[in-house]
PDBQT receptor file of N, H, CA, C and O in Angstrom, charges set to zero:
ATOM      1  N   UNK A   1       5.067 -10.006   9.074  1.00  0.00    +0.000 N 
ATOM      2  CA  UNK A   1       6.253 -10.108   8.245  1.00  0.00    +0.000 C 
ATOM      3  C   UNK A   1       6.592  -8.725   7.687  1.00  0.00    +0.000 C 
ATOM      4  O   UNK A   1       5.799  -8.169   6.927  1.00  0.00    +0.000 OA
ATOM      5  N   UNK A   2       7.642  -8.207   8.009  1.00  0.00    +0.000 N 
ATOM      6  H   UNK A   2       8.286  -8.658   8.626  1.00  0.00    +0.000 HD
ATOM      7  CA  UNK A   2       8.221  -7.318   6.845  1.00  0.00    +0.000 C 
ATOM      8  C   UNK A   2       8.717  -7.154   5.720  1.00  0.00    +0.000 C 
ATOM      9  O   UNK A   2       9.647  -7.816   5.258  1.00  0.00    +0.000 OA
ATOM     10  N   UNK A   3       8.031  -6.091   5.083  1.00  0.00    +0.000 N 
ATOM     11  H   UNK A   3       7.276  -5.554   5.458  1.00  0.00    +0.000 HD
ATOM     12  CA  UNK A   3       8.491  -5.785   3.581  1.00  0.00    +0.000 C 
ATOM     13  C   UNK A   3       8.738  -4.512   3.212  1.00  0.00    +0.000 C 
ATOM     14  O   UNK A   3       7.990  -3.559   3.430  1.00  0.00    +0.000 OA
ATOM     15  N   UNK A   4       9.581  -4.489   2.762  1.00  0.00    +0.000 N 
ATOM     16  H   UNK A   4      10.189  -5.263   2.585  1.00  0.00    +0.000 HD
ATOM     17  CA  UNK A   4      10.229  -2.880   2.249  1.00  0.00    +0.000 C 
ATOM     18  C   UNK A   4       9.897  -2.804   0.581  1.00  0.00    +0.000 C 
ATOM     19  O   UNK A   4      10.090  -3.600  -0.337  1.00  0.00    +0.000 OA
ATOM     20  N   UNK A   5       9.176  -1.162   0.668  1.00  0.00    +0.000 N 
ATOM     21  H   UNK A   5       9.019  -0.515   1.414  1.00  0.00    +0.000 HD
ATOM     22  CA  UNK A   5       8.538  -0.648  -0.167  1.00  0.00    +0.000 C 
ATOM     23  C   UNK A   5       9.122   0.497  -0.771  1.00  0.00    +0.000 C 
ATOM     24  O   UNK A   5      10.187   0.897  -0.300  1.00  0.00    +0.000 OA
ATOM     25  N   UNK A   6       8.525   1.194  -1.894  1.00  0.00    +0.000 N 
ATOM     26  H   UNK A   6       7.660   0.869  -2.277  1.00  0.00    +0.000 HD
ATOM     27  CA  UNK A   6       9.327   2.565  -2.079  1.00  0.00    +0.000 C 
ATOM     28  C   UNK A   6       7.970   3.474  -1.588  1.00  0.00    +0.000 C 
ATOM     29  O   UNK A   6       6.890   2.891  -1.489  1.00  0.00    +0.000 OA
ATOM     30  N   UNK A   7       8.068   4.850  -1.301  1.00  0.00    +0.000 N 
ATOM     31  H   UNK A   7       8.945   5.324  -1.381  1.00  0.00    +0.000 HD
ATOM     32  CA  UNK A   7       6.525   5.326  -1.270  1.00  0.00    +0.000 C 
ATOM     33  C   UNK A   7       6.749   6.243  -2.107  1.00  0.00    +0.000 C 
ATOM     34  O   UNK A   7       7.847   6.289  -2.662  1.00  0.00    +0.000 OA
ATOM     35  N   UNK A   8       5.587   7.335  -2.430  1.00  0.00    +0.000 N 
ATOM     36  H   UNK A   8       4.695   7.297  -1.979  1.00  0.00    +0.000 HD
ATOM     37  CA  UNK A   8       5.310   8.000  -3.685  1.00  0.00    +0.000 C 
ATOM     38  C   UNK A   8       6.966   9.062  -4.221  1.00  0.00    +0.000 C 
ATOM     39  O   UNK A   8       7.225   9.451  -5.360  1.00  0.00    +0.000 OA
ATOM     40  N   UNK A   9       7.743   9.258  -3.043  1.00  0.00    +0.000 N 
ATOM     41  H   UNK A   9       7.533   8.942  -2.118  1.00  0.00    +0.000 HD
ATOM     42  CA  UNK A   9       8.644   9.989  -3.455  1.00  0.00    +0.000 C 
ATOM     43  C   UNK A   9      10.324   9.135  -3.823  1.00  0.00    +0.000 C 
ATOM     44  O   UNK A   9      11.439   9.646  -3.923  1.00  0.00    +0.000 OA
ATOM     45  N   UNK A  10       9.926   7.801  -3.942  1.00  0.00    +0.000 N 
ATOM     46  H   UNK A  10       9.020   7.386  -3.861  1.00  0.00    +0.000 HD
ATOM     47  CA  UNK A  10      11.111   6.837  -4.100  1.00  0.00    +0.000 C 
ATOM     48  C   UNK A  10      11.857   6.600  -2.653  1.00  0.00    +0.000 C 
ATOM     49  O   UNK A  10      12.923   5.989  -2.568  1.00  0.00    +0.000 OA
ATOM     50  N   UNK A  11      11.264   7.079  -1.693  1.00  0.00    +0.000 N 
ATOM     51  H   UNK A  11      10.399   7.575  -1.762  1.00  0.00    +0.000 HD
ATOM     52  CA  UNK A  11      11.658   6.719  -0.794  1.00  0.00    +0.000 C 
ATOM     53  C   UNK A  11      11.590   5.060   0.165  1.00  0.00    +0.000 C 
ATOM     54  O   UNK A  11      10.451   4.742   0.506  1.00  0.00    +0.000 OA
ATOM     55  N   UNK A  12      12.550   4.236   0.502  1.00  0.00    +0.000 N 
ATOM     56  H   UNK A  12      13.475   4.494   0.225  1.00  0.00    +0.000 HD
ATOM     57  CA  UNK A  12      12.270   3.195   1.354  1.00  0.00    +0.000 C 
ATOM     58  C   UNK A  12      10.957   3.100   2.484  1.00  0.00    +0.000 C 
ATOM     59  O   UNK A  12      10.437   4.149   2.863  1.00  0.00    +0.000 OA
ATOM     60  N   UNK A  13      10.644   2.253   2.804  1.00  0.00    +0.000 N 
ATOM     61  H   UNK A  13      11.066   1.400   2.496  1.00  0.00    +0.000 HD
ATOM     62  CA  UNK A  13       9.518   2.133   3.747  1.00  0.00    +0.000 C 
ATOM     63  C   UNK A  13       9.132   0.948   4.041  1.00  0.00    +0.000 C 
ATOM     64  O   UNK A  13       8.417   0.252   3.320  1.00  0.00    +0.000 OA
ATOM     65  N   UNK A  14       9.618   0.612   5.217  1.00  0.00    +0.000 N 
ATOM     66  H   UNK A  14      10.198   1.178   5.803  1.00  0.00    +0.000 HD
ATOM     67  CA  UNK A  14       9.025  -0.751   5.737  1.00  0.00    +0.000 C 
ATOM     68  C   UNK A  14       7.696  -0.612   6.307  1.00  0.00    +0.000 C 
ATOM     69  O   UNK A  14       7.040   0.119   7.050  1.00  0.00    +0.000 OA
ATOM     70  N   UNK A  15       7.582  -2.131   5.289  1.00  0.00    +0.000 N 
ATOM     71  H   UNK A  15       8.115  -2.724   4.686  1.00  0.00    +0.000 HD
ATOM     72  CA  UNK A  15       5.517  -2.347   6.453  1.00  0.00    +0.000 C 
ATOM     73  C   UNK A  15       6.296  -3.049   7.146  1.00  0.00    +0.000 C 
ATOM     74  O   UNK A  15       7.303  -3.657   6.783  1.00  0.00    +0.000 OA
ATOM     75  N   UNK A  16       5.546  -2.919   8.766  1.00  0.00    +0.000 N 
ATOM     76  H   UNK A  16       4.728  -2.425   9.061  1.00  0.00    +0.000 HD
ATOM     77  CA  UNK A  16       6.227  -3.793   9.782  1.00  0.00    +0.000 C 
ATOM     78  C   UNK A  16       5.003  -5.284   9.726  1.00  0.00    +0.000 C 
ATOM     79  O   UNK A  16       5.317  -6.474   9.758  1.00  0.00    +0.000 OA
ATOM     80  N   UNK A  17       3.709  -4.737   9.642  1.00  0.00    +0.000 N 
ATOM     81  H   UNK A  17       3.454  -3.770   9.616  1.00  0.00    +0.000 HD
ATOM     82  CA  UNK A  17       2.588  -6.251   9.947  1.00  0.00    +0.000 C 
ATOM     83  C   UNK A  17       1.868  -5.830   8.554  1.00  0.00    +0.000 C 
ATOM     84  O   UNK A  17       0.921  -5.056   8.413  1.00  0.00    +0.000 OA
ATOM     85  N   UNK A  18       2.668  -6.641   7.446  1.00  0.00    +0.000 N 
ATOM     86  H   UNK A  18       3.437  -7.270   7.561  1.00  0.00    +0.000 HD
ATOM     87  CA  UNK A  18       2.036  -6.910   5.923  1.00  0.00    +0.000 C 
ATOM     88  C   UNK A  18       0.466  -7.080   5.606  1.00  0.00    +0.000 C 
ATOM     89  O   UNK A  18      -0.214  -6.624   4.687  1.00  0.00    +0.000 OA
ATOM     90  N   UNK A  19       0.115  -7.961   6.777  1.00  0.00    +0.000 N 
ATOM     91  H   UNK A  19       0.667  -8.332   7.523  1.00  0.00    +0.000 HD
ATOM     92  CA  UNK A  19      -1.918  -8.301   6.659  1.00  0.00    +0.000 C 
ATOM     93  C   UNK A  19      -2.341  -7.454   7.062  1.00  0.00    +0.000 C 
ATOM     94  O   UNK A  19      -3.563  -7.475   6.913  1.00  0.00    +0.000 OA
ATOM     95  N   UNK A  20      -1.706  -5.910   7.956  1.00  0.00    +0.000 N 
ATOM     96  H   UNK A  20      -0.714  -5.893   8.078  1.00  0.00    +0.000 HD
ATOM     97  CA  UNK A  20      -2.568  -5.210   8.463  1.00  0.00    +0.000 C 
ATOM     98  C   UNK A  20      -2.469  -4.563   7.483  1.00  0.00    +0.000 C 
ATOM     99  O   UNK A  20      -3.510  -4.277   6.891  1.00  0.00    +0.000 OA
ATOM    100  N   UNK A  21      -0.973  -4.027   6.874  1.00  0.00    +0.000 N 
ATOM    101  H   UNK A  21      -0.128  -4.260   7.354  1.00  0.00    +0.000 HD
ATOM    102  CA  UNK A  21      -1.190  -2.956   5.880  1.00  0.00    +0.000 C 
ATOM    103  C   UNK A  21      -2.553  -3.709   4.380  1.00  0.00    +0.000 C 
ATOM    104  O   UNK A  21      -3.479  -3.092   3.854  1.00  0.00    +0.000 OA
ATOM    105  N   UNK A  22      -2.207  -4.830   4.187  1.00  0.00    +0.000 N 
ATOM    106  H   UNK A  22      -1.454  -5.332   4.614  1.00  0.00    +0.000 HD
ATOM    107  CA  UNK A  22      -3.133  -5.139   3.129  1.00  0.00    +0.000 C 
ATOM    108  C   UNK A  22      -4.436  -4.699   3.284  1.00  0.00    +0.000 C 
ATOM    109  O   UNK A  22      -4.976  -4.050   2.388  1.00  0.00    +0.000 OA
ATOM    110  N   UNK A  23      -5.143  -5.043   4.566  1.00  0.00    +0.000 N 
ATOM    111  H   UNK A  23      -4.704  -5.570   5.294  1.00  0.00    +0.000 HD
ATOM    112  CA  UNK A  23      -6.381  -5.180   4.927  1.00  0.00    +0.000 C 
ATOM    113  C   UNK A  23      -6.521  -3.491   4.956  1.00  0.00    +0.000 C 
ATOM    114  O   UNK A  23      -7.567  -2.968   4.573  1.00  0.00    +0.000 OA
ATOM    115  N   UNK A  24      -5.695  -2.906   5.309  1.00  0.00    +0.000 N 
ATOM    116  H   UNK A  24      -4.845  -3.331   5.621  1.00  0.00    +0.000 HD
ATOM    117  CA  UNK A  24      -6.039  -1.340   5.628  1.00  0.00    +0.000 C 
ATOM    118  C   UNK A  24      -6.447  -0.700   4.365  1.00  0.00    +0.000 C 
ATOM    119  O   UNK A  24      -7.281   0.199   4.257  1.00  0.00    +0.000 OA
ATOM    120  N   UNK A  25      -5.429  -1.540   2.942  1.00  0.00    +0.000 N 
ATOM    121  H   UNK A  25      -4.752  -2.270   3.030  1.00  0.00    +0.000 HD
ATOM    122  CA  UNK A  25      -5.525  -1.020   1.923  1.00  0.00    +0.000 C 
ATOM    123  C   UNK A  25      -6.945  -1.516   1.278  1.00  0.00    +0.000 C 
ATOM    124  O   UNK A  25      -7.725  -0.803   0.646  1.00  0.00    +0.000 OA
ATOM    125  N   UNK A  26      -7.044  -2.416   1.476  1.00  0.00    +0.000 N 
ATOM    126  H   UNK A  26      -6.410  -2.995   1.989  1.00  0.00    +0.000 HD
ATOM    127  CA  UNK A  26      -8.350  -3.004   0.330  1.00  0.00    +0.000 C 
ATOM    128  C   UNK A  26      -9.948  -2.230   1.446  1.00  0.00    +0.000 C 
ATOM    129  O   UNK A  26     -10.864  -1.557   0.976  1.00  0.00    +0.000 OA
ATOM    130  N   UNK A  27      -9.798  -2.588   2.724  1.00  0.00    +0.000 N 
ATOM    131  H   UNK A  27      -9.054  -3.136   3.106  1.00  0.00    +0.000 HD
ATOM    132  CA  UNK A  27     -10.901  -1.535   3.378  1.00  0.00    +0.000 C 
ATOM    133  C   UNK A  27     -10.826  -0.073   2.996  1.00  0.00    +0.000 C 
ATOM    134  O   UNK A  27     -11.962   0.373   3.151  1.00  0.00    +0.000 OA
ATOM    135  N   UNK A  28     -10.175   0.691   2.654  1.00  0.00    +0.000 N 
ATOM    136  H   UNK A  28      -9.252   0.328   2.528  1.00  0.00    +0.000 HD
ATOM    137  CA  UNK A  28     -10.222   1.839   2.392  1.00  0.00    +0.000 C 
ATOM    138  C   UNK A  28      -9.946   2.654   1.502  1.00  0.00    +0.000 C 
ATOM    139  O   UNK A  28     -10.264   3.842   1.454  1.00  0.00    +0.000 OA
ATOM    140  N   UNK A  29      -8.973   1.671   0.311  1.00  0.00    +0.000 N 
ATOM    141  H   UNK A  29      -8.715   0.706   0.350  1.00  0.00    +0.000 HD
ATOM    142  CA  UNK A  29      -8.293   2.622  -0.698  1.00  0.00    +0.000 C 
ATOM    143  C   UNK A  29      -8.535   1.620  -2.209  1.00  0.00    +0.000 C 
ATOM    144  O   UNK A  29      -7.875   1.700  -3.245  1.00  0.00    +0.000 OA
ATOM    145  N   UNK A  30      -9.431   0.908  -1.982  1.00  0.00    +0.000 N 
ATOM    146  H   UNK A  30      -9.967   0.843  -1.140  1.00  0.00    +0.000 HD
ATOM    147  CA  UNK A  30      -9.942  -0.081  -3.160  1.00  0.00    +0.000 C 
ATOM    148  C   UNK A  30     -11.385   0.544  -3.580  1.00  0.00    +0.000 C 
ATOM    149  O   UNK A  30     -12.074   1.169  -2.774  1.00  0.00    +0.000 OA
ATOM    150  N   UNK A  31     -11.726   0.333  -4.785  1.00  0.00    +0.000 N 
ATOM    151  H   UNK A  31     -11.167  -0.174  -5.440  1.00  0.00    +0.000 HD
ATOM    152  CA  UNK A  31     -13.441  -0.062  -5.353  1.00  0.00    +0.000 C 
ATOM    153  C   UNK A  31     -13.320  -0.933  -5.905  1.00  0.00    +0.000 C 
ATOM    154  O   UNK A  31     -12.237  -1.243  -6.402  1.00  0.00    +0.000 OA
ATOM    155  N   UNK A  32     -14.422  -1.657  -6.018  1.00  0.00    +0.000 N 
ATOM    156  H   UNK A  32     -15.302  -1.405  -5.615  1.00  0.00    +0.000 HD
ATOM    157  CA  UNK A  32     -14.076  -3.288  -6.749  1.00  0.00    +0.000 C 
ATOM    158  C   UNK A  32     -13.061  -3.767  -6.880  1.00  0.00    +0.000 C 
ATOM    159  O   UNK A  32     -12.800  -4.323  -7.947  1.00  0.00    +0.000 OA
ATOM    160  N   UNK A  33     -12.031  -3.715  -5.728  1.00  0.00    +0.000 N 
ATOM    161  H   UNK A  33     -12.242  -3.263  -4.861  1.00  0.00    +0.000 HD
ATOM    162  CA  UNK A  33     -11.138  -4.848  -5.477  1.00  0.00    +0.000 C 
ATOM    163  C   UNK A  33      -9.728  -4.205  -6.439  1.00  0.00    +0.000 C 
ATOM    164  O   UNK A  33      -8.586  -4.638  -6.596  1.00  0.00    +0.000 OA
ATOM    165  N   UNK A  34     -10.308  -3.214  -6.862  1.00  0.00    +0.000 N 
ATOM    166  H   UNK A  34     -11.235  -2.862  -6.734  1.00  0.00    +0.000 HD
ATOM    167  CA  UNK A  34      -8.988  -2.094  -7.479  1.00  0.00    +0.000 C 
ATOM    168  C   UNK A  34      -8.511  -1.016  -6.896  1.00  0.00    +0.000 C 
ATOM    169  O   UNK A  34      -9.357  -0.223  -6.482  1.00  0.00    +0.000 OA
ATOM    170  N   UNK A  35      -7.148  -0.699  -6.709  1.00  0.00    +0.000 N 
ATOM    171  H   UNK A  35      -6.462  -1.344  -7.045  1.00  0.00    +0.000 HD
ATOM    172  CA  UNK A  35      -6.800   0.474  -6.476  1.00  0.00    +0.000 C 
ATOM    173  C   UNK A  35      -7.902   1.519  -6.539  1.00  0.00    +0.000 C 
ATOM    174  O   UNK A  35      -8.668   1.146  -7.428  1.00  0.00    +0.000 OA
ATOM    175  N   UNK A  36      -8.288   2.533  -6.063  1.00  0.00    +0.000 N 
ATOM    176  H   UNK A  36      -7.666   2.836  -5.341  1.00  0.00    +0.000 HD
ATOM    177  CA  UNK A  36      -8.873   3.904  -6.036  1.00  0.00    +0.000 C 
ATOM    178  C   UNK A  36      -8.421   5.097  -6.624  1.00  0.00    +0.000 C 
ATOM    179  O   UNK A  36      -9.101   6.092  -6.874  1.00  0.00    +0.000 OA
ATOM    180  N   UNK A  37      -6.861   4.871  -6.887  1.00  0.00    +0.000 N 
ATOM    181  H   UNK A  37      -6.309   4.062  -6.683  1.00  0.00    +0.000 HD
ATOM    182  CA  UNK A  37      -6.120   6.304  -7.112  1.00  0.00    +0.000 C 
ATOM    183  C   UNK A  37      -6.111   7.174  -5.335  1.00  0.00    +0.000 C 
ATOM    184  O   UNK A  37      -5.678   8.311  -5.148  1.00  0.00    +0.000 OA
ATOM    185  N   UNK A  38      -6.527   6.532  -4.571  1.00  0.00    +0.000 N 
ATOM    186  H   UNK A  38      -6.879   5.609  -4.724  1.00  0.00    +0.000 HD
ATOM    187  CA  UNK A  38      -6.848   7.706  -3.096  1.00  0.00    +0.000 C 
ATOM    188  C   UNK A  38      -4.912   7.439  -2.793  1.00  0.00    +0.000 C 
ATOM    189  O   UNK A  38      -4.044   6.662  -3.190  1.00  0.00    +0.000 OA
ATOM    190  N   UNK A  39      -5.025   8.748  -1.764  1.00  0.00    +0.000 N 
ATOM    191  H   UNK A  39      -5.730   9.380  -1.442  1.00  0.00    +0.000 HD
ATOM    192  CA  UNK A  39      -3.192   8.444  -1.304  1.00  0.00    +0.000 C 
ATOM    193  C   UNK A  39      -3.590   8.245   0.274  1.00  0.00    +0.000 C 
ATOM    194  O   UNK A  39      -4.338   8.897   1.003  1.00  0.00    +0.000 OA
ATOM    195  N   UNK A  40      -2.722   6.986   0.524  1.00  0.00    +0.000 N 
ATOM    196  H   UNK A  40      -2.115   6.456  -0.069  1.00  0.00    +0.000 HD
ATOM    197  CA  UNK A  40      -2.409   6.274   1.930  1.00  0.00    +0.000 C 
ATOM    198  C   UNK A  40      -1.449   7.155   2.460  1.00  0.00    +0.000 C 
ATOM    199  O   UNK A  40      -0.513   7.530   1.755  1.00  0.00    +0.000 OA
ATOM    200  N   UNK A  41      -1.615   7.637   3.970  1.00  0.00    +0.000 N 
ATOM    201  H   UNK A  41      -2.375   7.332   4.543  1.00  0.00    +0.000 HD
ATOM    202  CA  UNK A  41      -0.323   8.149   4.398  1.00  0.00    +0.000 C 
ATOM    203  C   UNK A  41      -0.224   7.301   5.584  1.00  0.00    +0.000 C 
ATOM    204  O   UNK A  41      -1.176   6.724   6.110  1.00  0.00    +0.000 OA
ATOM    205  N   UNK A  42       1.263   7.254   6.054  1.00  0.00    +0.000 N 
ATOM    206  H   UNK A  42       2.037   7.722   5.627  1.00  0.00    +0.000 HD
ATOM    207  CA  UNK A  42       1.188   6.183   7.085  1.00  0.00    +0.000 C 
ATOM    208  C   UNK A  42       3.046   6.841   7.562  1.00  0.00    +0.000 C 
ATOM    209  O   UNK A  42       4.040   6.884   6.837  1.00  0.00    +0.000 OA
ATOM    210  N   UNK A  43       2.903   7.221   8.886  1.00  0.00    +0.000 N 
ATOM    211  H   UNK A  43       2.096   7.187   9.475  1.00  0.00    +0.000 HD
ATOM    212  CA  UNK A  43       4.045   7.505   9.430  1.00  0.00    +0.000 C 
ATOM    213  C   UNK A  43       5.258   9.031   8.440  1.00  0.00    +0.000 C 
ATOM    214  O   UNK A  43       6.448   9.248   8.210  1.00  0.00    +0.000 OA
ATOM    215  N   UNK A  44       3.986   9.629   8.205  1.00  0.00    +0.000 N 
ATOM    216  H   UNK A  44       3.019   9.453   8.392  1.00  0.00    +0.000 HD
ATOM    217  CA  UNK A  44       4.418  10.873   7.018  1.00  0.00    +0.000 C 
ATOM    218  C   UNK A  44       4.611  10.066   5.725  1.00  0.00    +0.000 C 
ATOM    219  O   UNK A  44       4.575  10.679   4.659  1.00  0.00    +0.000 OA
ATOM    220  N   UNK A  45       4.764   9.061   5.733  1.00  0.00    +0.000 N 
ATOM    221  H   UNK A  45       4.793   8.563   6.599  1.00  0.00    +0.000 HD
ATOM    222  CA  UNK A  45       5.409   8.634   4.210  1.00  0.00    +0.000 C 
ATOM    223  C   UNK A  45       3.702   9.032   3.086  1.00  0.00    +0.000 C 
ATOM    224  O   UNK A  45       2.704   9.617   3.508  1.00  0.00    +0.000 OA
ATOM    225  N   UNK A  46       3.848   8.647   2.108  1.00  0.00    +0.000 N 
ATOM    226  H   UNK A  46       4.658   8.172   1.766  1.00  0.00    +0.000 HD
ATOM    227  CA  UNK A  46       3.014   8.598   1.050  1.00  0.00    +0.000 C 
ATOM    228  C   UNK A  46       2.954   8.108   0.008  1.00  0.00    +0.000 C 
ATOM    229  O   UNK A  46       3.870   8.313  -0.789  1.00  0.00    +0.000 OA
ATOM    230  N   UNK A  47       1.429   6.979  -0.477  1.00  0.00    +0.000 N 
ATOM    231  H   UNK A  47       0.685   6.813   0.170  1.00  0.00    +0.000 HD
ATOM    232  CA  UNK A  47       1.547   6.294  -1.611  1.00  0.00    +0.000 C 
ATOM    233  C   UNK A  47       0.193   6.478  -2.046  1.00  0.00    +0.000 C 
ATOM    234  O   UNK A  47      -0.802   6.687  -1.353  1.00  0.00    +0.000 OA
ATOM    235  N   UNK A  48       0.322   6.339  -3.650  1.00  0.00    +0.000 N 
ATOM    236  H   UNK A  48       1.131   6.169  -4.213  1.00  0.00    +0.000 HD
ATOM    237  CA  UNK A  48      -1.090   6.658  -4.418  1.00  0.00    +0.000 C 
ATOM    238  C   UNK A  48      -1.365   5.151  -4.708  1.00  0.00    +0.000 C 
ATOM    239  O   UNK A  48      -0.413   4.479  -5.104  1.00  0.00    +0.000 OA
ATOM    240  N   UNK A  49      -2.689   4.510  -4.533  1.00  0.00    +0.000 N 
ATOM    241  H   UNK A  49      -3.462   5.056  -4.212  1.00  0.00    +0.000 HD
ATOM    242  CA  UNK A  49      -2.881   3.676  -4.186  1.00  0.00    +0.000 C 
ATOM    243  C   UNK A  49      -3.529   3.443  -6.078  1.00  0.00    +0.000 C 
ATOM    244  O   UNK A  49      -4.679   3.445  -6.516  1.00  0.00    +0.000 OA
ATOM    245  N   UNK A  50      -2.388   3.292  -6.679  1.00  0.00    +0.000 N 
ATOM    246  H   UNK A  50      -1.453   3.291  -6.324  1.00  0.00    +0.000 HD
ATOM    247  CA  UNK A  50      -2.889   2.621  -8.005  1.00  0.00    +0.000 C 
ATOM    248  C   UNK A  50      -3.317   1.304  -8.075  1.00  0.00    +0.000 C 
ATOM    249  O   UNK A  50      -3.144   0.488  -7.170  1.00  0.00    +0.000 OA
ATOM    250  N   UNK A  51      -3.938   1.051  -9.254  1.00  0.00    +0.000 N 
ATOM    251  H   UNK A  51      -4.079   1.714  -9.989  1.00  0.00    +0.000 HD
ATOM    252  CA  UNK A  51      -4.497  -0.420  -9.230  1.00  0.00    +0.000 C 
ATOM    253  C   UNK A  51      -2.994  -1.364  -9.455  1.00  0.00    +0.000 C 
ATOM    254  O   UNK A  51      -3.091  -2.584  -9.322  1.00  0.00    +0.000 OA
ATOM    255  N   UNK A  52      -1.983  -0.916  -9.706  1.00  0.00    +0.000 N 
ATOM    256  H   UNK A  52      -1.905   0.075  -9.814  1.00  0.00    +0.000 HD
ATOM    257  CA  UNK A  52      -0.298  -1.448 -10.416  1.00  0.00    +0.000 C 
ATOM    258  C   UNK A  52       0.085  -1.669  -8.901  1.00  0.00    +0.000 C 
ATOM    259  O   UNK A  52       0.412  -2.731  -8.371  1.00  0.00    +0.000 OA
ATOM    260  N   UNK A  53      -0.059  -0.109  -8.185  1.00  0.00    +0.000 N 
ATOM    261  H   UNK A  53      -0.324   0.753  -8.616  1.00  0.00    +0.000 HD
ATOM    262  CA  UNK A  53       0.418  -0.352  -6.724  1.00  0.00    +0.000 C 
ATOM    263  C   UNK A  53      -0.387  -1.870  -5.434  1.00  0.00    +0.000 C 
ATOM    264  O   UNK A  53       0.088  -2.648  -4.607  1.00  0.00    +0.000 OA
ATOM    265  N   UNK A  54      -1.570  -1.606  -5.906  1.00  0.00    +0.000 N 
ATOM    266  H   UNK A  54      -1.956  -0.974  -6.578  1.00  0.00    +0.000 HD
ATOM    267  CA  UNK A  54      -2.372  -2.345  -5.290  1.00  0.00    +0.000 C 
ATOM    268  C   UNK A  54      -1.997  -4.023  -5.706  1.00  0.00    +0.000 C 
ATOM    269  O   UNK A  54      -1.723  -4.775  -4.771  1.00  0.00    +0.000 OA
ATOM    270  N   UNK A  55      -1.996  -4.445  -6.806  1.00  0.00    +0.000 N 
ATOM    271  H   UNK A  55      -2.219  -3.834  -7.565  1.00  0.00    +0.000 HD
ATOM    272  CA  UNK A  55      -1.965  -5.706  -7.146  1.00  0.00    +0.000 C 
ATOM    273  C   UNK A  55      -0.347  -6.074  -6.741  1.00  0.00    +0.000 C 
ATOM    274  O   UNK A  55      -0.013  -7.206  -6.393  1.00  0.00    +0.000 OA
ATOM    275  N   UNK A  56       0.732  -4.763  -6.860  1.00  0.00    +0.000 N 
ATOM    276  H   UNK A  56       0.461  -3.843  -7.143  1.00  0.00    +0.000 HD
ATOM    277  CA  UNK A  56       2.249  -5.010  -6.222  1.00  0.00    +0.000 C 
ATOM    278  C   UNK A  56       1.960  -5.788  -4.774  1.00  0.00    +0.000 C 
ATOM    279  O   UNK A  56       2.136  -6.972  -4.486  1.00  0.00    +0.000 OA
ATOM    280  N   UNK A  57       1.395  -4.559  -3.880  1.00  0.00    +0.000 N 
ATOM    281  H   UNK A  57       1.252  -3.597  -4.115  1.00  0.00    +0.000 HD
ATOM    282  CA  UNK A  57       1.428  -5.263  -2.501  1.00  0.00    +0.000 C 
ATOM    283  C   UNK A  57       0.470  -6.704  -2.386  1.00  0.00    +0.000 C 
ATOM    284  O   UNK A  57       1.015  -7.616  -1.764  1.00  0.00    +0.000 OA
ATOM    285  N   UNK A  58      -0.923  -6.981  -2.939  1.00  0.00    +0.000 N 
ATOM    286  H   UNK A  58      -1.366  -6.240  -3.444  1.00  0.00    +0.000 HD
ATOM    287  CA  UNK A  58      -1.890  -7.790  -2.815  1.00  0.00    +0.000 C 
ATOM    288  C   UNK A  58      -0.266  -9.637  -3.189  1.00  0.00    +0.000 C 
ATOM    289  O   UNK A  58      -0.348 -10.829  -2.894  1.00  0.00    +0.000 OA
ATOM    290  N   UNK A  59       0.423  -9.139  -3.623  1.00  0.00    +0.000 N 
ATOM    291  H   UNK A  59       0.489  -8.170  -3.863  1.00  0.00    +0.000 HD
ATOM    292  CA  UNK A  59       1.573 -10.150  -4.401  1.00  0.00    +0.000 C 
ATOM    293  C   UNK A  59       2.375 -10.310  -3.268  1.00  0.00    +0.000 C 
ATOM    294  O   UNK A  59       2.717 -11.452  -2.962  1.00  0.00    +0.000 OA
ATOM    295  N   UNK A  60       2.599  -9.714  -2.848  1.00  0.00    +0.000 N 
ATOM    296  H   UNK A  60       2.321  -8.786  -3.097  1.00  0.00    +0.000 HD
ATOM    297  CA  UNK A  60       3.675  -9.542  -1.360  1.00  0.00    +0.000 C 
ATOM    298  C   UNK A  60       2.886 -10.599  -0.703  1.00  0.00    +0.000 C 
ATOM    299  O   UNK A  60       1.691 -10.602  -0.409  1.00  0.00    +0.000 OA
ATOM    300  N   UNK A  61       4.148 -11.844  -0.466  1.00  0.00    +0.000 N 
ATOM    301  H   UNK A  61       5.119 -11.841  -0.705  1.00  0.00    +0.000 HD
ATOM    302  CA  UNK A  61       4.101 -12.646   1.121  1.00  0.00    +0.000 C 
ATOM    303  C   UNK A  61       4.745 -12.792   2.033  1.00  0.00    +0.000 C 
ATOM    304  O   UNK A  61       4.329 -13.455   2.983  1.00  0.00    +0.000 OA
TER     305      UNK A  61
């Protein structure tokens, strides 16, 4: 499913497959199931993977 996002510079950004981006995020940019503060880059774009950002997308269906 797609969902359009802003990334760190207010820019638009579609996830094209939502469970992959989730799963990519919580395998790699979580500690205890929280944001990290680490930055995701994905197709040049860029997002700081706050715990605000994290629980935004974890909400996304």
């Amino acid at each position: 499913m797609r969902k359009i996002i802003k990334d760190d510079f207010g820019n638009d950004f579609i996830i094209e497959d939502l469970k992959m981006f989730k799963n990519h995020l919580t395998a790699f940019h979580t500690n205890q199931g929280r944001g990290d503060n680490s930055v995701h880059e994905e197709n040049g774009r860029y997002f700081t993977i706050t715990e605000e950002f994290y629980k935004k997308i974890m909400q996304l269906s």
